[in-house]
C-alpha positions in Angstrom: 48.4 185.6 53.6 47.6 184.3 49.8 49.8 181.0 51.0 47.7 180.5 53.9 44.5 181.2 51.8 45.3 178.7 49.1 45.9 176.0 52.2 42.7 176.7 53.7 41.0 176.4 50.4 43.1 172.9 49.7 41.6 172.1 53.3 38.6 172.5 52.6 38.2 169.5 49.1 40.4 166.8 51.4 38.9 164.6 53.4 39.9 163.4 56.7 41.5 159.9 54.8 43.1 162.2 52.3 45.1 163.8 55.0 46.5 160.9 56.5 47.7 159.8 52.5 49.1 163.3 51.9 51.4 162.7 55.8 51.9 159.2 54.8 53.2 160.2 51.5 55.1 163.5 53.3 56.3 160.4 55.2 57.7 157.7 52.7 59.8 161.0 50.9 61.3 161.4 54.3 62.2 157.7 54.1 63.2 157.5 50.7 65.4 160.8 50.9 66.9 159.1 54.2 67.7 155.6 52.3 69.2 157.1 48.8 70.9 160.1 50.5 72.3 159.4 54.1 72.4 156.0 54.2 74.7 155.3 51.6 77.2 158.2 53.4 76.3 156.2 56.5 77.9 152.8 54.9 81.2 154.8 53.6 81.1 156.0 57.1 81.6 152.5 58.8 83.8 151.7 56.0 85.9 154.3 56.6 86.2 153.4 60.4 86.8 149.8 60.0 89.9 150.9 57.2 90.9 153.2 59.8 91.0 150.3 62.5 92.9 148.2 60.0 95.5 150.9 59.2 96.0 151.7 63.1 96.2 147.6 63.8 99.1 147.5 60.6 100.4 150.5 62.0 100.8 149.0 65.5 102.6 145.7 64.3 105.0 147.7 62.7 105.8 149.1 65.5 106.1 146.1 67.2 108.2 144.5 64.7 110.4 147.4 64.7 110.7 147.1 68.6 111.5 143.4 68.5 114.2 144.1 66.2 115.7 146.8 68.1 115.6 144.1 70.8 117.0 141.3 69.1 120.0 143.6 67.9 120.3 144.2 71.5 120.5 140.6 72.4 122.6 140.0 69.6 124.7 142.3 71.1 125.0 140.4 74.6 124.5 136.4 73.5 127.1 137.4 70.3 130.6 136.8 71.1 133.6 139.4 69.3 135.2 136.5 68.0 134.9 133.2 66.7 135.4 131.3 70.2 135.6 127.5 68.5 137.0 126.0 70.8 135.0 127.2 73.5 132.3 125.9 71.6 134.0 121.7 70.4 135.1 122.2 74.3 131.1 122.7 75.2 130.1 120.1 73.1 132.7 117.7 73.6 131.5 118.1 77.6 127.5 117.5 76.7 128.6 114.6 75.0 130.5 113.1 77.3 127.9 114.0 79.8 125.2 112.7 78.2 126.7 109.5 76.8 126.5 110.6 72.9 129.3 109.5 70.7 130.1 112.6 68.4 130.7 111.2 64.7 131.9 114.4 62.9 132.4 118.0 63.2 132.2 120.1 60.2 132.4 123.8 59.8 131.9 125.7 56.5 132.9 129.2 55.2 132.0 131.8 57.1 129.4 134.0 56.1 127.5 137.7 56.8 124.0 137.7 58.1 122.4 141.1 58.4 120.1 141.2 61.5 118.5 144.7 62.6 121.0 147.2 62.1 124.2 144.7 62.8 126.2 142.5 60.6 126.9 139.7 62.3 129.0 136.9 60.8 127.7 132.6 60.9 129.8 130.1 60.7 127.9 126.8 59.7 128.9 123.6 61.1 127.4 120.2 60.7 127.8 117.7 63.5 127.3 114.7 63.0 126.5 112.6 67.2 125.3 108.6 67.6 123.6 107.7 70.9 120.2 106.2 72.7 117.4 108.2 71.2 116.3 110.4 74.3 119.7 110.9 75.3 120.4 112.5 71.9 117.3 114.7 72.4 118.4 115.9 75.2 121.8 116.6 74.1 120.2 118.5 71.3 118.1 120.2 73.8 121.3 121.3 75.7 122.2 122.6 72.3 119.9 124.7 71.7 119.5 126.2 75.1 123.5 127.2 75.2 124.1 130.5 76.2 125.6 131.4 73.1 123.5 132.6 70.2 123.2 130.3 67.6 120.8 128.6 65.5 119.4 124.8 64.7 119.1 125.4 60.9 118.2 121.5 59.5 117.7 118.5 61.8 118.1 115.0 60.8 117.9 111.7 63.1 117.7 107.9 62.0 117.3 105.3 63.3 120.9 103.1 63.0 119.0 99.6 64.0 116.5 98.4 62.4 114.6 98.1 65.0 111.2 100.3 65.7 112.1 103.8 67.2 111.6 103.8 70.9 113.3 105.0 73.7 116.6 103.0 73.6 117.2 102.8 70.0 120.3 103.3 68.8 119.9 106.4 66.7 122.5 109.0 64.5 122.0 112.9 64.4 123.0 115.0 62.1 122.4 118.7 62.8 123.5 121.7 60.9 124.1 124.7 63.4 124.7 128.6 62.5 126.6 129.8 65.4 127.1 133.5 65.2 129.8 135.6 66.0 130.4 139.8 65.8 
């Protein structure tokens, strides 16, 4: 009851425009309190949420990653012959160049080597071959190449020009690719 006295007796020395300052004062606290207390917890907030969103986005490429490869190993497993197969392969490329009209210069195959790819060691022999031909004909042996159904890989690339004329379609033209073919 004293409380309500003493407010009542405040009441009575404001004036009407003293009111509005003392709820427009009330007001700007309220503001202030909301700026330097919550806001700043509202800003770790939407930090925390966009690290969050990073984390789950790393997370999910891992995954991914992890998935491809389990994939690859799996392909490995099918495009991956048990044993060297050579021949089978000089055989292949002896029939692209002779399809395709491509003089093959050299063959060359290095030591054999271990790769490890997923969970799978998998051995590489490297072999430079060395073709001469037309320009788009030696493109698209290359292409045939790289599309065989055995797994192997088109590590360095090289092709010049053998005349000295400019480099069109029916320039004369040397290749020299060094392969990876792979084997289990």
């Amino acid at each position: 009851m004293q409380l309500k006295f003493k407010f009542l007796s405040l009441k009575k020395y404001l004036k009407r425009s003293e009111d509005n300052l003392v709820v427009l004062t009330a007001i700007c606290l309220l503001i202030c309190a909301f700026y330097f207390v919550l806001y700043p917890k509202l800003i770790r907030n939407r930090d925390l949420k966009s690290q969050l969103e990073e984390a789950l986005n790393t997370k999910t490429e891992y995954i991914n990653i992890y998935e491809n490869d389990a994939h690859l190993a799996q392909k490995a497993e099918k495009c991956v012959p048990k044993n060297k197969e050579i021949p089978k392969f000089l055989k292949d490329i002896e029939r692209w160049s002779n399809d395709k009209q491509v003089k093959i210069v050299s063959i060359y195959p290095d030591q054999t080597r271990i790769e490890h790819i997923g969970n799978s060691e998998i051995n590489v022999i490297p072999i430079e071959i060395s073709a001469e031909g037309i320009y788009e004909v030696l493109l698209e042996f290359l292409d045939e190449m790289e599309n065989y159904s055995r797994f192997l890989k088109v590590e360095e690339l090289s092709l010049e020009a053998i005349d000295s004329l400019p480099l069109d379609s029916f320039t004369l033209c040397k290749l020299t690719a060094r392969i990876s073919l792979y084997y289990l």
